[in-house]
N, C-alpha and C positions, 0 to 999 in steps of 0.2 A: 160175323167175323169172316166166312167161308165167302160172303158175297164179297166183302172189302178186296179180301186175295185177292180173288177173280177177279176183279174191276182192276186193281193195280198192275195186275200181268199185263192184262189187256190195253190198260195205257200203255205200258211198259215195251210191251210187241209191236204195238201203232206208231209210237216214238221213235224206234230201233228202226223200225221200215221208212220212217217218212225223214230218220237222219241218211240212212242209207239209202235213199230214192235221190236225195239232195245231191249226194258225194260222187252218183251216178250222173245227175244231169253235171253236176261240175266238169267231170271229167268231161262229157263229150261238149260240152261250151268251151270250156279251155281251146278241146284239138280245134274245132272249127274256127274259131279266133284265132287260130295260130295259121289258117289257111288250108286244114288239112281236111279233104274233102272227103266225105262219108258216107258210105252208100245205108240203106235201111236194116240190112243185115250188118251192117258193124257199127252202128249204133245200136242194134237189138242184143249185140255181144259183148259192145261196151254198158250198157245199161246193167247187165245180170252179170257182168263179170265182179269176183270177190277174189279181193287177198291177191294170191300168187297168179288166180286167173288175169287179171289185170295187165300185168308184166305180158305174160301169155299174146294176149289180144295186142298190144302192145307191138312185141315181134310180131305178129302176123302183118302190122298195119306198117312196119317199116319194111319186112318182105317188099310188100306190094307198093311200096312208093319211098326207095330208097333215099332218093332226094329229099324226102322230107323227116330223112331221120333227128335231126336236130329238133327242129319243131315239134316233132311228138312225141320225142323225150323232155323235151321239156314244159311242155303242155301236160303228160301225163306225170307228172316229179311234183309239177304246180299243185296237180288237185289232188294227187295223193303222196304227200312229200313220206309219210308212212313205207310206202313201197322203192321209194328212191333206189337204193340198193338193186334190186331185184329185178325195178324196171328198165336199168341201166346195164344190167348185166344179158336181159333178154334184148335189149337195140342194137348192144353191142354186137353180139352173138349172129342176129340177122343180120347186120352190116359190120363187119370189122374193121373193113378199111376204113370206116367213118369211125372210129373209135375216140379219138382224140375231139373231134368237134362234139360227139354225143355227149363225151363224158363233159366240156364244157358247159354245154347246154343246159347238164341236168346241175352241175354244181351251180350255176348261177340261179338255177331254180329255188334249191335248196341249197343255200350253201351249209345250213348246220350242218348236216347227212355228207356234208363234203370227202371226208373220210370215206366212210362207208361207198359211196358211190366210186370214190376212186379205186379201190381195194375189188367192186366186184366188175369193174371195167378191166383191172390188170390181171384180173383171175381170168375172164372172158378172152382177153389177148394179149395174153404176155406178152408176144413178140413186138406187142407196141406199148410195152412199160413205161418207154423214156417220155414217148408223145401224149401219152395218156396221163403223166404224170406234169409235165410241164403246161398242159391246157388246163387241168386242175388248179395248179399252183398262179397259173393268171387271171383264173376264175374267183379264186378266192388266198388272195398271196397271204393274207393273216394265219394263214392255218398251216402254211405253206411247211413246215413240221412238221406235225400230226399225217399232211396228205401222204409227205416223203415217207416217213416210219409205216405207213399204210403197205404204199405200195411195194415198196422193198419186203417188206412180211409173204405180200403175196406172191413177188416174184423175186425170188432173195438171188436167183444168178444173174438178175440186170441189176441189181443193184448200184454198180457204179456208173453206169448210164442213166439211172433214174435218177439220183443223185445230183449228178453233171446235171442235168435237164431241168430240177427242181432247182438248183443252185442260177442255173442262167437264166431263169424264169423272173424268180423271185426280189427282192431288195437284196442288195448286195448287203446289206448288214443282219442277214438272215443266213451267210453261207456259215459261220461256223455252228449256228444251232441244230441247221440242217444236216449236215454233218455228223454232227455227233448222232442224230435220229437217226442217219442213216447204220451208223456205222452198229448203233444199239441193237436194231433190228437184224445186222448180215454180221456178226462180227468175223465172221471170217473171208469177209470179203473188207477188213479196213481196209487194207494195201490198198488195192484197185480203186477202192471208193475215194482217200484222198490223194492217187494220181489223178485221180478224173477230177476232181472238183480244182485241184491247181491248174488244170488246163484249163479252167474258165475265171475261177477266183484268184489267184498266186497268195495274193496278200492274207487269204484266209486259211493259207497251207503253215502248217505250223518250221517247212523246214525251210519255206522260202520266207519267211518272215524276218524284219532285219533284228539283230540278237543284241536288243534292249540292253542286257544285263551286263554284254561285255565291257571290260573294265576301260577308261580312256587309254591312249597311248602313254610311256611315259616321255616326260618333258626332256628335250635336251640339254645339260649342262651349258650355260652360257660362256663361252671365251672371254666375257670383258673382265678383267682384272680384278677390279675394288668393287666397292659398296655403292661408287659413284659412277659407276658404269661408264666409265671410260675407258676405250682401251687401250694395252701399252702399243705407243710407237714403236718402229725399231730401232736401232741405236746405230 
Protein backbone atom coordinates (compact mmCIF):
# COMPACT_ATOMS: atom_id res chain seq x y z
CA UNK A 1 0.00 0.00 0.00
CA UNK A 2 3.19 2.36 1.18
CA UNK A 3 4.61 1.68 -2.49
CA UNK A 4 1.12 2.58 -4.23
CA UNK A 5 1.37 6.09 -2.24
CA UNK A 6 4.73 6.58 -3.44
CA UNK A 7 4.22 5.71 -7.02
CA UNK A 8 1.05 7.98 -7.11
CA UNK A 9 2.84 11.09 -5.58
CA UNK A 10 5.29 10.52 -7.87
CA UNK A 11 2.96 10.38 -10.96
CA UNK A 12 1.32 13.10 -9.39
CA UNK A 13 4.66 15.43 -9.09
CA UNK A 14 5.82 14.46 -12.83
CA UNK A 15 2.15 15.45 -13.99
CA UNK A 16 2.16 18.80 -11.98
CA UNK A 17 5.83 19.70 -13.67
CA UNK A 18 5.12 18.46 -17.13
CA UNK A 19 1.45 20.56 -17.07
CA UNK A 20 3.55 23.29 -15.75
CA UNK A 21 6.58 23.05 -18.17
CA UNK A 22 3.78 23.15 -20.89
CA UNK A 23 2.08 26.56 -19.56
CA UNK A 24 5.67 27.74 -19.57
CA UNK A 25 6.55 27.03 -23.19
CA UNK A 26 2.82 28.46 -23.99
CA UNK A 27 3.63 31.43 -22.49
CA UNK A 28 6.97 32.24 -24.24
CA UNK A 29 5.49 30.72 -27.87
CA UNK A 30 2.49 32.98 -27.61
CA UNK A 31 5.09 36.29 -26.90
CA UNK A 32 7.27 35.28 -29.85
CA UNK A 33 4.30 34.94 -32.15
CA UNK A 34 3.20 37.88 -31.14
CA UNK A 35 6.71 39.36 -32.58
CA UNK A 36 8.01 39.92 -29.27
CA UNK A 37 11.71 39.28 -29.31
CA UNK A 38 13.46 37.48 -26.40
CA UNK A 39 16.61 37.37 -25.24
CA UNK A 40 17.92 33.90 -23.25
CA UNK A 41 17.74 35.37 -19.95
CA UNK A 42 13.91 36.28 -20.32
CA UNK A 43 13.03 33.29 -21.59
CA UNK A 44 15.03 31.53 -18.59
CA UNK A 45 12.49 34.00 -16.53
CA UNK A 46 9.69 33.53 -18.35
CA UNK A 47 10.11 29.58 -18.26
CA UNK A 48 10.40 29.71 -13.94
CA UNK A 49 8.18 32.48 -13.57
CA UNK A 50 4.70 31.24 -11.25
CA UNK A 51 1.60 33.00 -10.37
CA UNK A 52 2.17 36.77 -9.67
CA UNK A 53 5.96 36.24 -10.87
CA UNK A 54 4.40 36.12 -14.31
CA UNK A 55 2.76 39.62 -14.25
CA UNK A 56 6.25 40.51 -12.68
CA UNK A 57 8.36 39.44 -15.86
CA UNK A 58 5.54 40.69 -17.80
CA UNK A 59 6.29 44.56 -16.66
CA UNK A 60 9.81 44.17 -16.95
CA UNK A 61 9.22 42.95 -20.70
CA UNK A 62 7.00 45.99 -21.45
CA UNK A 63 9.70 48.30 -19.40
CA UNK A 64 12.11 47.30 -22.03
CA UNK A 65 9.94 47.49 -25.29
CA UNK A 66 7.19 49.87 -24.70
CA UNK A 67 6.06 49.59 -28.11
CA UNK A 68 5.12 46.30 -27.61
CA UNK A 69 3.01 46.76 -24.91
CA UNK A 70 -0.18 45.56 -26.44
CA UNK A 71 1.31 42.48 -27.94
CA UNK A 72 2.67 41.13 -24.68
CA UNK A 73 -0.38 41.73 -22.89
CA UNK A 74 -1.96 39.98 -24.77
CA UNK A 75 0.09 37.18 -25.63
CA UNK A 76 0.69 36.79 -21.81
CA UNK A 77 -3.64 37.16 -21.03
CA UNK A 78 -3.68 34.28 -23.93
CA UNK A 79 -1.49 31.62 -22.25
CA UNK A 80 -2.40 32.59 -18.83
CA UNK A 81 -5.97 33.97 -18.96
CA UNK A 82 -5.66 32.90 -14.99
CA UNK A 83 -3.47 35.85 -14.26
CA UNK A 84 -5.30 38.38 -16.62
CA UNK A 85 -6.03 40.72 -14.00
CA UNK A 86 -2.76 41.03 -12.58
CA UNK A 87 -0.89 40.96 -15.78
CA UNK A 88 -2.85 43.87 -16.79
CA UNK A 89 -2.55 45.73 -14.01
CA UNK A 90 1.62 45.18 -14.06
CA UNK A 91 1.73 46.55 -18.25
CA UNK A 92 -0.35 49.10 -17.12
CA UNK A 93 1.66 50.20 -14.35
CA UNK A 94 5.04 50.07 -16.62
CA UNK A 95 3.38 51.93 -19.45
CA UNK A 96 0.38 54.14 -18.50
CA UNK A 97 0.10 55.99 -21.07
CA UNK A 98 -0.53 52.88 -23.17
CA UNK A 99 -3.29 51.95 -20.77
CA UNK A 100 -6.26 52.07 -22.97
CA UNK A 101 -4.73 49.93 -25.96
CA UNK A 102 -3.31 47.35 -23.12
CA UNK A 103 -6.43 47.08 -21.50
CA UNK A 104 -7.92 46.34 -25.04
CA UNK A 105 -5.40 43.99 -25.86
CA UNK A 106 -5.91 41.90 -22.92
CA UNK A 107 -9.82 41.93 -22.99
CA UNK A 108 -9.83 40.63 -26.33
CA UNK A 109 -7.66 37.94 -25.16
CA UNK A 110 -9.87 37.12 -22.47
CA UNK A 111 -12.80 38.67 -22.84
CA UNK A 112 -14.45 36.40 -19.81
CA UNK A 113 -11.80 38.18 -17.20
CA UNK A 114 -13.14 41.37 -19.14
CA UNK A 115 -14.23 42.81 -15.78
CA UNK A 116 -11.50 41.96 -13.84
CA UNK A 117 -8.96 43.16 -16.18
CA UNK A 118 -10.78 46.52 -16.62
CA UNK A 119 -11.08 47.03 -12.67
CA UNK A 120 -7.29 46.41 -12.22
CA UNK A 121 -6.20 48.75 -15.39
CA UNK A 122 -8.54 51.54 -13.62
CA UNK A 123 -6.96 50.75 -10.30
CA UNK A 124 -3.24 51.09 -12.08
CA UNK A 125 -4.54 54.53 -13.72
CA UNK A 126 -7.31 56.14 -12.74
CA UNK A 127 -6.56 59.24 -14.46
CA UNK A 128 -7.39 57.33 -17.45
CA UNK A 129 -10.75 55.69 -16.24
CA UNK A 130 -12.78 57.04 -19.23
CA UNK A 131 -10.21 55.65 -21.87
CA UNK A 132 -9.66 52.47 -20.23
CA UNK A 133 -13.20 52.02 -19.81
CA UNK A 134 -14.32 52.78 -23.40
CA UNK A 135 -11.45 50.46 -25.02
CA UNK A 136 -12.96 47.64 -22.76
CA UNK A 137 -16.46 48.38 -23.58
CA UNK A 138 -15.33 47.99 -27.57
CA UNK A 139 -13.41 45.04 -26.82
CA UNK A 140 -16.04 43.29 -25.49
CA UNK A 141 -19.60 45.67 -25.78
CA UNK A 142 -21.83 42.47 -24.41
CA UNK A 143 -20.33 43.07 -21.00
CA UNK A 144 -20.32 46.64 -21.55
CA UNK A 145 -22.38 46.76 -17.86
CA UNK A 146 -20.49 44.59 -15.83
CA UNK A 147 -17.03 46.61 -17.34
CA UNK A 148 -18.97 50.03 -16.42
CA UNK A 149 -20.06 49.00 -12.65
CA UNK A 150 -16.19 47.57 -12.66
CA UNK A 151 -14.58 50.46 -13.29
CA UNK A 152 -16.59 53.04 -11.46
CA UNK A 153 -16.03 50.68 -8.18
CA UNK A 154 -12.65 51.27 -8.79
CA UNK A 155 -12.51 54.65 -9.46
CA UNK A 156 -15.88 56.10 -8.13
CA UNK A 157 -14.83 60.01 -8.72
CA UNK A 158 -14.58 59.59 -12.62
CA UNK A 159 -17.38 58.02 -12.49
CA UNK A 160 -19.30 60.19 -14.75
CA UNK A 161 -16.67 60.24 -17.36
CA UNK A 162 -16.50 56.47 -17.27
CA UNK A 163 -19.94 56.33 -17.67
CA UNK A 164 -20.17 59.06 -20.64
CA UNK A 165 -17.21 56.91 -22.39
CA UNK A 166 -18.81 53.40 -21.65
CA UNK A 167 -22.26 54.93 -22.99
CA UNK A 168 -20.47 56.46 -26.40
CA UNK A 169 -18.76 53.24 -26.74
CA UNK A 170 -21.23 50.93 -26.55
CA UNK A 171 -24.89 50.08 -28.58
CA UNK A 172 -26.83 52.83 -28.05
CA UNK A 173 -29.61 50.58 -26.50
CA UNK A 174 -27.16 49.66 -23.66
CA UNK A 175 -27.13 53.42 -22.23
CA UNK A 176 -29.90 53.09 -19.79
CA UNK A 177 -28.64 49.69 -18.27
CA UNK A 178 -25.32 51.33 -18.27
CA UNK A 179 -26.48 53.71 -16.44
CA UNK A 180 -28.19 52.49 -13.81
CA UNK A 181 -24.54 50.22 -13.33
CA UNK A 182 -23.21 53.18 -13.17
CA UNK A 183 -25.11 54.93 -10.93
CA UNK A 184 -25.47 51.48 -8.42
CA UNK A 185 -21.87 51.55 -8.15
CA UNK A 186 -21.11 55.79 -7.25
CA UNK A 187 -24.62 56.63 -5.98
CA UNK A 188 -23.64 59.70 -4.96
CA UNK A 189 -22.37 60.63 -8.04
CA UNK A 190 -25.98 60.02 -9.94
CA UNK A 191 -26.28 63.72 -10.77
CA UNK A 192 -23.08 63.92 -12.69
CA UNK A 193 -23.29 60.63 -14.06
CA UNK A 194 -26.74 61.37 -15.81
CA UNK A 195 -25.60 64.80 -17.01
CA UNK A 196 -22.82 63.23 -18.55
CA UNK A 197 -24.51 60.40 -20.17
CA UNK A 198 -27.42 63.12 -21.81
CA UNK A 199 -24.47 64.85 -23.41
CA UNK A 200 -23.91 61.76 -25.34
CA UNK A 201 -27.32 59.83 -25.20
CA UNK A 202 -30.36 62.58 -24.69
CA UNK A 203 -32.91 60.08 -25.39
CA UNK A 204 -31.65 57.82 -22.69
CA UNK A 205 -31.90 60.78 -20.02
CA UNK A 206 -34.96 60.33 -18.25
CA UNK A 207 -35.65 64.25 -18.27
CA UNK A 208 -35.07 64.87 -21.77
CA UNK A 209 -37.13 62.04 -22.71
CA UNK A 210 -40.56 63.17 -24.49
CA UNK A 211 -43.41 62.71 -21.47
CA UNK A 212 -45.37 59.61 -22.94
CA UNK A 213 -48.02 59.96 -20.35
CA UNK A 214 -49.08 63.52 -20.84
CA UNK A 215 -52.61 63.81 -21.41
CA UNK A 216 -53.75 65.02 -25.21
CA UNK A 217 -54.59 68.61 -25.57
CA UNK A 218 -58.19 69.34 -25.09
CA UNK A 219 -60.36 69.52 -28.27
CA UNK A 220 -61.71 72.93 -29.28
CA UNK A 221 -65.58 73.44 -29.16
CA UNK A 222 -66.67 73.68 -32.83
CA UNK A 223 -68.63 76.97 -33.89
CA UNK A 224 -70.90 75.16 -36.47
CA UNK A 225 -74.39 75.35 -35.16
CA UNK A 226 -76.38 71.99 -35.60
CA UNK A 227 -75.85 68.31 -35.87
CA UNK A 228 -75.31 68.81 -39.59
CA UNK A 229 -72.45 71.07 -39.36
CA UNK A 230 -73.28 73.69 -41.15
CA UNK A 231 -72.83 76.92 -40.15
CA UNK A 232 -75.19 79.83 -39.67
CA UNK A 233 -74.93 82.55 -42.29
CA UNK A 234 -75.39 86.03 -41.26
CA UNK A 235 -78.53 87.53 -41.64
Amino acid sequence: MRKTLIALSLVGSLSFGTTTALADEALVAALQLAGVELTNAQIAELGAAKGDAIAQAVARLVTASPAKAAAIAAAAVSAAPAQAAAITAAAVTAAPALAATITAAAVTAAPTQATAITAAAVTAAPSQAATITAAAVTAAPAQATAITAAAVTAAPAQAAAVTQAAVAAAPSEQAAAITQAAVGAAPEQAGAIQTAVAAVAPASSPASAPNASAPPAPSVPSSNGGAGGNSASPS
